[in-house]
N, C-alpha and C positions, 0 to 999 in steps of 0.2 A: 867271820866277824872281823872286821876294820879294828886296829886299838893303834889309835895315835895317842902322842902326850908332846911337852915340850912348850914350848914360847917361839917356834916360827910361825911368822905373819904373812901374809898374803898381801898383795898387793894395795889392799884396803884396810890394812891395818888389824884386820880379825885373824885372833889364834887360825893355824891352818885346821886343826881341830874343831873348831867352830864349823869354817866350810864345809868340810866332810860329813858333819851331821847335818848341814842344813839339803847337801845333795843326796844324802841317805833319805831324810824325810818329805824330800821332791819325790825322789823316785817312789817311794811309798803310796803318795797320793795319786802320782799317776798310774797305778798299780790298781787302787783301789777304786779310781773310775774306771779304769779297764775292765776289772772282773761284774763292776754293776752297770758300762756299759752306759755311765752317761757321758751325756755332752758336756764340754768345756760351760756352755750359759747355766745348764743342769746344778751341778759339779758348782760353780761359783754361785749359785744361788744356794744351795746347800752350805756352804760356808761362809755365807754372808758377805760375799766380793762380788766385784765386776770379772765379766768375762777375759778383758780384757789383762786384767791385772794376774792373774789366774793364767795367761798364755805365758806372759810374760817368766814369769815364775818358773811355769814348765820347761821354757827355752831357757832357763840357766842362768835370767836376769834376776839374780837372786840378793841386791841391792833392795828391792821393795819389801818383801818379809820378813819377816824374824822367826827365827827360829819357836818365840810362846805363836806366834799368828801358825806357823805350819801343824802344830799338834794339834790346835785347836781345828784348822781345817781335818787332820785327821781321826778326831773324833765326831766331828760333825759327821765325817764320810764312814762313821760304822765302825773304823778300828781301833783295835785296843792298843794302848800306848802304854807301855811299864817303863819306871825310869828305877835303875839301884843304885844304891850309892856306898859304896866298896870299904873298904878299910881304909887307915890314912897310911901311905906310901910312906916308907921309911926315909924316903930319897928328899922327902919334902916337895915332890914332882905329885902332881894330881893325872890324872888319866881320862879325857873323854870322849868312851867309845858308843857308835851307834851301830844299832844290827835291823837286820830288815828283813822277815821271812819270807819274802819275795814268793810265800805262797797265801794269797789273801781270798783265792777262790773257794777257801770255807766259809769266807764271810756270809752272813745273810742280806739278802738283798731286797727280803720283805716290803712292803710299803714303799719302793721305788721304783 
């Protein structure tokens, strides 16, 4: 489990903690075609994008989605998304970590 916190920004201006969950929830998706084994056109038509934009994404040009667009692609794609929301830090620091169980070949892949 990744647990960043803090106010350093990336090149773009987004908390680094931000990028880290938006590349936790790439790689999930790309995970999540892998185990059912569609196509990129498959895969973006199931989530309601172009194929193209959906590459894009996957290669790390991660300027086009947001972070609510990537859950929603991975609910679309079958997996289950939990989100918790912790106690309040004493520190007045907030914390926002993403985990990825990088095992999604329980999934079912019924109806695909």
């Amino acid at each position: 489990m990744a647990r960043l916190s803090g106010t350093v920004r990336d090149d773009q201006g987004e908390g680094v903690h931000h990028a880290h969950v938006r590349r936790t929830l790439i790689a999930a998706v790309a995970d999540a075609m892998a185990v059912q084994k569609l196509s990129q056109v498959q895969a973006a038509r199931l989530c309601g994008t172009d194929q193209p934009t959906l590459s894009k994404v996957l290669r790390g040009r991660t300027s086009s989605v947001t972070i609510d667009k990537l859950l929603d692609w991975l609910l679309a794609l079958g997996c289950s998304v939990e989100l918790t929301i912790g106690s309040v830090d004493r520190s007045g620091r907030g914390a926002l970590t993403a985990t990825h169980a990088g095992e999604l070949a329980s999934m079912s892949t019924e109806g695909r």
